[in-house]
N, C-alpha and C positions, 0 to 999 in steps of 0.2 A: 437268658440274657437277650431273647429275642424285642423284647418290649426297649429296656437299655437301649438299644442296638439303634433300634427304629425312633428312639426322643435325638441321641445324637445324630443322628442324619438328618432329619428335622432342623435341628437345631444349625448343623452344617450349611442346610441349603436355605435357612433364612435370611444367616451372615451373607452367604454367596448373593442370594436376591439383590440384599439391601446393597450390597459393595459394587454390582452390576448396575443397578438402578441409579447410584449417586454417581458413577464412572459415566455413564449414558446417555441422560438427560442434560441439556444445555442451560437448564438452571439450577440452582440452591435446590434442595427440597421443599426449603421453607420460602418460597419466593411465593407472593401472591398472583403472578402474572403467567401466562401461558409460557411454557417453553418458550424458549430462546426471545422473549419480548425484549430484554433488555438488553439487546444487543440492535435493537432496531431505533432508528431517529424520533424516540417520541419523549416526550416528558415527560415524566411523571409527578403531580403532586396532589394537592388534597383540600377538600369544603368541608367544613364543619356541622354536624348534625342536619341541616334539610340542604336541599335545593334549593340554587335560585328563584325566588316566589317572580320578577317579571323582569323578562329579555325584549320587553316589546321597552323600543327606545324611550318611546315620549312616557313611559310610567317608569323607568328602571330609574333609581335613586339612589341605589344601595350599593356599598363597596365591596359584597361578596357577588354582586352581579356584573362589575366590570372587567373582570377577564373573559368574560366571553363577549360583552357588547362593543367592549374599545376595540375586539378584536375581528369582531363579526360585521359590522356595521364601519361605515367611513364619514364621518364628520366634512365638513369641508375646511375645519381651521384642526391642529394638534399642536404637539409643542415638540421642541427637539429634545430629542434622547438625554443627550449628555449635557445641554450648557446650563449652567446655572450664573444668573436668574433665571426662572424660565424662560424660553424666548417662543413666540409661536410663529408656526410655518405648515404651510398646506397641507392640506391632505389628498381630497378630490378634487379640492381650489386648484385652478393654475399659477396661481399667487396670489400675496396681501395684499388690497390696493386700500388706501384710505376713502374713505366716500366723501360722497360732493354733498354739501352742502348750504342750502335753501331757506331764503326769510320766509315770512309769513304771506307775502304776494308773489312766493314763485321761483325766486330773484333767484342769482347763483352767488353765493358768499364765496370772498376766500378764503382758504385752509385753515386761516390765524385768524378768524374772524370772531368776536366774542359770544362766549356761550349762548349766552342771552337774545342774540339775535336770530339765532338758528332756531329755526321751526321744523325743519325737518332735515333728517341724513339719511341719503340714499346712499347704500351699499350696492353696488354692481358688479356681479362677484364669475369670474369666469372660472366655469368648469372643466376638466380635463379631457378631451376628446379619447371615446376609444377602449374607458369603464366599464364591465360588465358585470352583471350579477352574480354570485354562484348558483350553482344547479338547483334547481325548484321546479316541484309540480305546479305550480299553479304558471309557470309560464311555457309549461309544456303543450306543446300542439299536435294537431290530429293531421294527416297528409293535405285533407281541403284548407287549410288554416284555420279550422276553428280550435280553442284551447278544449283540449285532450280531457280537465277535472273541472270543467266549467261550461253548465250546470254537472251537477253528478249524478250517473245513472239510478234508476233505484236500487240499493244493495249494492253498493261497489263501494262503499264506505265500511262493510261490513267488517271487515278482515284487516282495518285499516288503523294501527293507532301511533306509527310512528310515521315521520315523512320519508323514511326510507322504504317503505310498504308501498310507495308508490313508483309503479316501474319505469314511468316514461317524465323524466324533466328538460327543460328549457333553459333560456337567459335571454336578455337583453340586454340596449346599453342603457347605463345611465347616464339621466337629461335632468333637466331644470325642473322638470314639472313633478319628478320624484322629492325635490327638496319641497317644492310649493306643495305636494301632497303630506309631506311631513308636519309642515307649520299647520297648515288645518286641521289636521288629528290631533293636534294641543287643543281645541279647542272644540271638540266632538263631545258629546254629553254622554257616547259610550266610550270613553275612553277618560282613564283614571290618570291626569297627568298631572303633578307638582310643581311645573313650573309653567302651567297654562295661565294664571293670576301676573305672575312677573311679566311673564311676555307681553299679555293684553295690556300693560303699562305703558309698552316702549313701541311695538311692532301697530303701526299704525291699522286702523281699524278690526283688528282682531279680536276686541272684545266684542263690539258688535255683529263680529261673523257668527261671534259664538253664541250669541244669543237668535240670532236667527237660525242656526243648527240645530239652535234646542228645541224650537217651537216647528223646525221638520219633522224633527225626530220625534215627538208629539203627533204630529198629523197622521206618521206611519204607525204608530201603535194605535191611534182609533182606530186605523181602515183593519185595522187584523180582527179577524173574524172568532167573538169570543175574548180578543186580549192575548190568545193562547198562540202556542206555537212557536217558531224561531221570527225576526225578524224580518222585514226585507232589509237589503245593504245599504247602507247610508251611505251615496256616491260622493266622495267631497270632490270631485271634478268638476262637479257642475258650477257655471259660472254665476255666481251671487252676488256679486257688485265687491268683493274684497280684493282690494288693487294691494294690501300692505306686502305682499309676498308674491311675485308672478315671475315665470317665463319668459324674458324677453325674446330668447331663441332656441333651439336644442342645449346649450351650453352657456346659456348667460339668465342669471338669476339675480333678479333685482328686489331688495329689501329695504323698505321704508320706516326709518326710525324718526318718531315724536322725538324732535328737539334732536341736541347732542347729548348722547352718549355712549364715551367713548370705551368704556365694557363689555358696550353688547358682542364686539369681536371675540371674547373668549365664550359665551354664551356659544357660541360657531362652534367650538375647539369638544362641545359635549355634546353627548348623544342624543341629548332630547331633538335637536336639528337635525340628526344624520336620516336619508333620503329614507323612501318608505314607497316601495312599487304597489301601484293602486290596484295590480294583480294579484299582491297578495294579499291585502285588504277582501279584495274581492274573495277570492278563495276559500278564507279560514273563515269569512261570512255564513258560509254555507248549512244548512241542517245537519246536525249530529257531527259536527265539528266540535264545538265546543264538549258535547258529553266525550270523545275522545279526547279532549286534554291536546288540541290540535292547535295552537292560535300561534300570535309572534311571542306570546310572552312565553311557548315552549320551545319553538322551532322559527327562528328570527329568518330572515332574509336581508341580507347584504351585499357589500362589493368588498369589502375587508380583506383582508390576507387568508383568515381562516372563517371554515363553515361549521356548524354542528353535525357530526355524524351519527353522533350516537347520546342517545338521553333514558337515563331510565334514572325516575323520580329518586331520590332519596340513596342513588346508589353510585352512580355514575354518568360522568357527563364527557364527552370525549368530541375534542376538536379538529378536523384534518384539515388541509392544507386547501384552498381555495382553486380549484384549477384556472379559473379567470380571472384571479387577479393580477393587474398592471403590474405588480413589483414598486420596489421603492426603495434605491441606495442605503446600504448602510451609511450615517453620517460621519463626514472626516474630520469634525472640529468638535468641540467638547472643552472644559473648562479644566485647569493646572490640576494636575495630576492624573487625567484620565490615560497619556500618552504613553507614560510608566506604569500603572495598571493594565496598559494592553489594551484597550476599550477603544482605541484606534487600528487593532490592526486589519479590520476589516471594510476601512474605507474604500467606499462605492461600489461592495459586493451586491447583489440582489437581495432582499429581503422577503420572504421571514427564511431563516435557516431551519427550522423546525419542523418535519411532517405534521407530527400530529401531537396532541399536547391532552392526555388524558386524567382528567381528577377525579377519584373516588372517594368515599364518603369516610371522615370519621368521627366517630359521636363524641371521643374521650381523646386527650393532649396528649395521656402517655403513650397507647398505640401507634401515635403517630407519629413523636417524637422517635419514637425506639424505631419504626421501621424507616425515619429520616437516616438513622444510624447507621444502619441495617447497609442502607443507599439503596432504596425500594423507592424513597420520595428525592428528586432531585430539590426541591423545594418546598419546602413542608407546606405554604399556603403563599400563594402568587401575591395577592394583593396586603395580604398582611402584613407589619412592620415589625412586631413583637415578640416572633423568633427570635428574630436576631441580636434584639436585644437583651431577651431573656437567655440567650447562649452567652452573652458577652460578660453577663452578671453572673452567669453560674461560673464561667471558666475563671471570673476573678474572685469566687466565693470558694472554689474548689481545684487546687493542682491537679487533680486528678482529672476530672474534667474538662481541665486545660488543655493537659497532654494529649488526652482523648481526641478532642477537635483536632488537635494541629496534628495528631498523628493521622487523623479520616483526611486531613486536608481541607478542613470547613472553611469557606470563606465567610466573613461574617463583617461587611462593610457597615458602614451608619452615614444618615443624613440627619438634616434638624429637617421637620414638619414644616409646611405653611399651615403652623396650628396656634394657638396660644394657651395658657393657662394662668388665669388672675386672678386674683383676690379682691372685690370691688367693695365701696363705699356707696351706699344707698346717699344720694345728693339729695333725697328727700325726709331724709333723718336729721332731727333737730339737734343733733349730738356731731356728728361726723359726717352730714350732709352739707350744703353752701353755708343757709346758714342767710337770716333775713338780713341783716343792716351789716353794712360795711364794714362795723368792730368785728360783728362774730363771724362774717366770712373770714377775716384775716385771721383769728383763731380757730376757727374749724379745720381753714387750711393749714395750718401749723400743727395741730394735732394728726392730720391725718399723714402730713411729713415725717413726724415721729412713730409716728407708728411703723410706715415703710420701712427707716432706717433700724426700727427696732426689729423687723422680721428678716430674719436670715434666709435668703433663698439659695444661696451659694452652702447652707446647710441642709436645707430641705431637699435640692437637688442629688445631693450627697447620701443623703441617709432614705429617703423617700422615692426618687428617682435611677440611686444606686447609680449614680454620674454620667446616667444617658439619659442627659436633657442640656438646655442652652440656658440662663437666668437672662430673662429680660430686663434691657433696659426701658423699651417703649415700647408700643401697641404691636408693632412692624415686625417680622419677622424675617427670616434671612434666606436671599432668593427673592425675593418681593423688591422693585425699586422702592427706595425709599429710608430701607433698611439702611444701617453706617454702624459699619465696625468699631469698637473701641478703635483708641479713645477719644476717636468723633462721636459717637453714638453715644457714649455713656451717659446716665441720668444725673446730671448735676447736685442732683436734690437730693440723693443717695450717697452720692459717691462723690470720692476724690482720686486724682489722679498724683498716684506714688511712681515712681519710676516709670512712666508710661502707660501702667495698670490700672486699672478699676481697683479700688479701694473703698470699704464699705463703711460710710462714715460712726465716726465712734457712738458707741451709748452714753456718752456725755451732750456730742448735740442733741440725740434725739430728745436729753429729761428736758434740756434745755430748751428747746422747741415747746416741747410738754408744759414746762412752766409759764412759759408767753400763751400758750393756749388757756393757761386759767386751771393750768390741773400741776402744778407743783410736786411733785414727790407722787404722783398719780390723787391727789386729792383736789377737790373742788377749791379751789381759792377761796371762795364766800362761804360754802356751807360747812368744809371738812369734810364732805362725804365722800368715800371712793371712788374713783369713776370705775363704772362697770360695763365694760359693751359684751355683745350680743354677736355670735357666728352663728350663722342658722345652715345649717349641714343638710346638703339632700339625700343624705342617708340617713339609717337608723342610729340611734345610742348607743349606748354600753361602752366598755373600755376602749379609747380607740390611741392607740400610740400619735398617729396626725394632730386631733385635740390635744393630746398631754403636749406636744410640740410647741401649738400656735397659743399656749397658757406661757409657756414658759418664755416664748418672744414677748409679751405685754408684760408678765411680771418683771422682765427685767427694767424697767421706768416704772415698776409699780401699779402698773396698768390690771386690772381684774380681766378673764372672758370668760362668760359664761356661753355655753354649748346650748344651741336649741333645736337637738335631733330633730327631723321629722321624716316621715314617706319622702321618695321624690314629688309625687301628684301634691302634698301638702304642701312642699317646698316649693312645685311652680308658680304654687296659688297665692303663696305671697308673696312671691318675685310679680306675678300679675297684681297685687294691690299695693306693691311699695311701702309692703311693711317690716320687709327685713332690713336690718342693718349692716352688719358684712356677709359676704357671701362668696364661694370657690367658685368659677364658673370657666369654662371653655369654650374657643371656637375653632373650626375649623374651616380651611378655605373653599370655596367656589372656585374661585379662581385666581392666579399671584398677582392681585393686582392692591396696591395700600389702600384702593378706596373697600376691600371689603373685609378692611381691618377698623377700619377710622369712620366706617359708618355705625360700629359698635357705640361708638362716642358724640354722634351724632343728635342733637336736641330732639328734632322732632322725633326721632326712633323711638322715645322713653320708651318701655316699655309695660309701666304703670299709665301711661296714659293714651297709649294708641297701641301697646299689646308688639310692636318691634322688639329691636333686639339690642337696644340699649338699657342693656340690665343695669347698670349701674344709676338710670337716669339721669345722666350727665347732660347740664346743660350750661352752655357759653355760649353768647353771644358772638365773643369773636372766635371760639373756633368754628362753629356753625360759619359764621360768613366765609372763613378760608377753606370748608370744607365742600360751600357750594359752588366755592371758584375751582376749585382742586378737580370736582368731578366732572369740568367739562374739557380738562385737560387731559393732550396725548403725552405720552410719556416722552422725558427730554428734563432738561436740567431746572427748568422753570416749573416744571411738576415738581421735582425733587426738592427742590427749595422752599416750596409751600410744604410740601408733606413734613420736611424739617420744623418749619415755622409752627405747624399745628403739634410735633410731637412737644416741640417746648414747653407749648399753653399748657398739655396734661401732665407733662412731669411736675409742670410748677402744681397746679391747681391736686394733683396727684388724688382721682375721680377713684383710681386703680393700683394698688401693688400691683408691678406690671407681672411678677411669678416668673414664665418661663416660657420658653419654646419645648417639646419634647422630640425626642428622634425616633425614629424608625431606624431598621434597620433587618437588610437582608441576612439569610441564611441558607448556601448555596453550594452546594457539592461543588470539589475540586474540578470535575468535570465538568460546570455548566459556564459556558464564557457569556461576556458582553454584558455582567448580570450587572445593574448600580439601581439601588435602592431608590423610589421616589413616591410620592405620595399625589403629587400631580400627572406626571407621565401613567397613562392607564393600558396604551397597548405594548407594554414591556415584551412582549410575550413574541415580538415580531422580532427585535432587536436581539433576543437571548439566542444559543447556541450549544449544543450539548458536545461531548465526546462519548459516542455509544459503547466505542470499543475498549478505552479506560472505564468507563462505568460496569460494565463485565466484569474487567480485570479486578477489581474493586470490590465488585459483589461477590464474587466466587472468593475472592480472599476474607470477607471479612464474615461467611458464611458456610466457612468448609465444614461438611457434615463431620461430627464426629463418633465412630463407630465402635470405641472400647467400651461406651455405657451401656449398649449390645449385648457385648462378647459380657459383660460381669452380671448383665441381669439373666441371661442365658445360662450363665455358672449357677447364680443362684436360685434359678430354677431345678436346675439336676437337682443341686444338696439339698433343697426342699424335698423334693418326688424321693431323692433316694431311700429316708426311712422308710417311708411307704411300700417303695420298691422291698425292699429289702424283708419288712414283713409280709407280705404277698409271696413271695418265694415262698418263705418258710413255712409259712399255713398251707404251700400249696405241696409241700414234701411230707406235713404232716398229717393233710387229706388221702394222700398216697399211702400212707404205712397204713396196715391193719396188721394188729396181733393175732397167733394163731387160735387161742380161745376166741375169738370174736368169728373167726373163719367158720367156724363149726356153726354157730348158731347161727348166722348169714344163709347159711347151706338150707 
């Protein structure tokens, strides 16, 4: 029995181990994080398959790299947290000021002076005394004051591939002349920036800075010896005659805008402008920098709330807390309902409440979903809106998943996007475009009235959207001035107003509509033939429930659609030559302002004939002129009333099924306060707040080991082994007997 003897004790002191081990440790077993992490102030949530490809401001464009750049880096314009419509308010700025503007001889114009006379607007923009950077090698120094990594000895880069490998860092304050260093790196010929083209539009002489950068930059690759080798540094300090962006003092930052316009302010509020120390330009210049994976676009430098501490490519990216940043109130005002949500109770506390805010990688949705569950991720993905949406549809697809959420305590808020989604009419289709002489405009535009009123988007919404989205009534979206609530806002052309509500006018106007177009019961008036139009889809074919949709909208007037699947590249190409006829398209904002909705509809934009982003090639004369009065206006009620005026022209002329607005929407452990969902607001991450010590209590509950599937695979082991056992004994009792005839012969 000795073998017996020694699997039960075995088996005793495994249960003991594991019952010790779960008793012990301060977390789950199945926690991904060190001991007791979850009990400490950090956040946790999650990036999808790669890393941010670039953290260097003037290239970053991408919304899976702005939780770390809105947060690393400070703009000098933001918006506020909570109010909707957006409102913008400082950041590194000391405040908004408006800028003065100048004729063409000099002159000082006043405020209200008309667009057209303005030749230039200076912004003169004071900065906050007092700013300083977070910790960086490259602004670290030696005891003589020379900088400590500049130049760098030979082999002292050897050992070196994160910026934490570097022992000795610095800071300064930030000045004026880190913004003026930022606007010239838009227009560096080594530097990959997006919105270096817009700027050189508006920011007075910066296109030709950029072309005299280029033919530096040129000069210095002759002088290299071979072609080969690194670089030298491209100083952009040096003084080149570009007045459009200067220092006027430590803290005052003067900005010269061609003409009025009055947009460029949010252009401020992104991080392509947020300051850029020409130390650390200098720095990541250096030899074998780059083969280390060293530059701003891994390891940024800021004045932000939070720093990078930790990066490793494709795995993890983790934020701590800035130790010199100035702070910044939580805001006390916010917009009807935030007061009762609670999003007020931490008016005028210091900001960010968070240490450190760690996101690691996951390749696949369900992993990450389930360890959201778990409550491993306080927020399954910062910047994304489609959690919570996709939480909000499954708990009203499934009770059970209902229950689930409201028993974890999900909070799972929505907002509508500054985004649109429409259905347009190619104005260059002889069928459902303007349409040459005065008869057949009036019939084309009546055709494409019918059709509107024939497509149900308060169905599409529903069945396609699963009822988080908004059904537009015009261009404008809400949060944006401009926008008007039913039943101001609604589209007359569509709709009636029943008991106060939008009311989707019957399919009787719309055949009727139809038959004044010249298409009777959906047939040609002259020839009998059907009418057939054309949705050209930028996706692939095959069975697609959306097409059986948008068939069955037009069959009801009798209307034919035939589907003309293709690639998206196929589909650009003849959105670029103006040969489709309808088409699904979307936008998304830049900024909440109505002109960067309404310049979708803007004539010169077509987009068949100058490649803009007037897809639909909508052109009016009169909304074109309201559009170029519209854009030199500040926002105020005489904006508001032009932006009304222009949405009439396209409801009437209806260029667009206006489709919808869609929502986001967060998804946010009970634990995480201050959270509100937005698509515009980017440094959210300042404003939010955890409870560590609920989050524990939560995860140990919702994670308690369970140890009877131990104890019964432990049973099932003995009854396994015992047969075994059991013959082994007996072979070994009948290896022992020997009969006495056998004794003899043995002998």
């Amino acid at each position: 029995m000795g073998v017996m003897k020694r699997l039960w004790a075995s088996a005793m002191l495994l249960s003991l181990s594991l019952a010790l081990a779960g008793c012990s440790q301060e977390s789950p077993i199945n926690s991904p994080y060190p001991s007791g992490a979850e009990s400490q102030n950090t956040l946790y949530s999650a990036f999808v398959k790669r890393s941010p490809k670039y953290l260097d401001p003037a290239s970053s464009y991408s919304g899976d790299e702005t939780p770390y750049t809105y947060n690393i880096y400070e703009p000098l314009y933001g918006y506020h947290y909570l109010k909707r419509p957006y409102e913008l308010v400082p950041r590194a700025a000391a405040s908004i000021d408006p800028p003065v503007y100048l004729d063409a001889q000099g002159n000082t114009l006043p405020a209200d002076a008309p667009g057209e006379q303005i030749a230039q607007s200076i912004y003169d923009i004071k900065i906050r005394p007092g700013i300083r950077f977070a910790p960086h090698p490259a602004f670290a120094r030696k005891p003589d004051g020379s900088y400590a990594y500049y130049p760098l000895a030979p082999g002292e880069l050897d050992d070196k591939f994160y910026i934490p490998d570097f022992p000795l860092t610095g800071t300064r304050e930030l000045t004026a002349d880190d913004y003026v260093y930022a606007f010239r790196r838009l227009a560096s010929p080594r530097v990959v920036s997006p919105i270096y083209s817009l700027m050189s539009e508006h920011v007075q002489g910066l296109k030709d800075y950029g072309d005299r950068l280029r033919k530096r930059d040129q000069e210095l690759r002759r002088d290299m010896p071979g072609g080969a080798g690194t670089l030298p540094w491209l100083d952009l300090r040096e003084d080149d005659g570009f007045k459009g962006v200067e220092a006027l003092d430590p803290h005052t930052l003067r900005i010269r805008v061609d003409g009025k316009y009055p947009q460029f302010k949010y252009w401020l509020a992104m991080t392509f402008t947020a300051p850029i120390p020409w130390e650390a330009d200098r720095f990541y210049s250096q030899p074998g920098m780059a083969a280390h994976d060293l530059s701003l676009n891994t390891w940024p430098v800021g004045t932000g709330p939070y720093m990078l501490v930790e990066s490793l490519q494709n795995r993890r990216h983790v934020l701590g807390r800035n130790p010199n940043y100035h702070g910044e109130p939580y805001p006390c005002e916010g917009e009807p309902g935030d007061q009762a949500a609670g999003l007020l109770a931490d008016c005028g506390k210091p900001t960010p409440f968070i240490d450190r805010a760690e996101f690691s990688v996951e390749k696949e949705a369900i992993p990450l979903t389930g360890k959201f569950m778990q409550g491993y991720y306080d927020v399954p993905q910062i910047e994304r809106g489609e959690y919570g949406v996709a939480m909000l549809v499954a708990a009203g697809d499934s009770q059970d998943k209902a229950r689930k959420y409201q028993e974890h305590g999900i909070k799972l808020p929505t907002t509508v996007e500054t985004a649109n989604w429409y259905m347009g009419f190619n104005w260059l289709d002889p069928v459902v475009g303007k349409g040459d002489t005065p008869e057949q405009q009036a019939r084309n535009r009546k055709l494409r009235q019918a059709i509107s009123i024939a497509f149900d988007w308060e169905e599409y919404v529903a069945v396609f959207e699963n009822s988080q989205a908004s059904v537009a009534y015009g261009p404008v979206p809400p949060g944006v001035l401009g926008y008007r609530e039913p039943p101001e806002g609604i589209n007359p052309v569509v709709y009636d107003l029943v008991d106060g509500k939008p009311v989707r006018k019957s399919i009787d106007v719309a055949r009727r509509l139809l038959a004044e177009a010249g298409y009777p019961d959906g047939r040609n008036a002259e020839t009998g033939a059907p009418l057939v139009l054309y949705f050209d889809s930028m996706s692939g074919g095959g069975s697609n429930p959306q097409f059986d949709w948008m068939r069955r909208q037009l069959a009801k007037i009798g209307v034919q659609l035939d589907v003309r699947a293709t690639d998206y590249n196929r589909f650009q190409d003849k959105m670029l030559r103006g040969s489709a006829q309808l088409f699904l398209w979307g936008w998304n904002a830049d900024y909440p302002d109505a002109e960067n909705f309404l310049f979708l509809l803007y004539g010169p934009n077509a987009k068949a004939k100058g490649g803009g982003e007037n897809a639909a090639n909508y052109s009016s004369p009169e909304f074109d002129r309201l559009f170029e009065q519209m854009k030199f206006l500040d926002d105020g009620p005489e904006k508001a009333a032009l932006i009304a005026e222009m949405i009439a022209i396209v409801q009437r002329d209806a260029p667009w099924m206006f489709g919808y607005f869609p929502m986001s929407g967060g998804a946010y452990q009970q634990w995480v306060g201050n959270a509100k969902p937005t698509q515009m607001v980017r440094n959210t991450l300042q404003y939010m707040k955890i409870d560590p010590a609920l989050r524990q209590q939560k995860i140990d509950e919702w994670n308690s080991p369970i140890w009877w599937p131990i104890g019964v695979f432990i049973l099932l082991l003995v009854l396994a082994i015992w047969p075994s056992y059991v013959a082994l004994k007996r072979r070994e009792r009948q290896t022992a007997f020997v009969p006495p005839e056998r004794k003899e012969y043995q002998s």
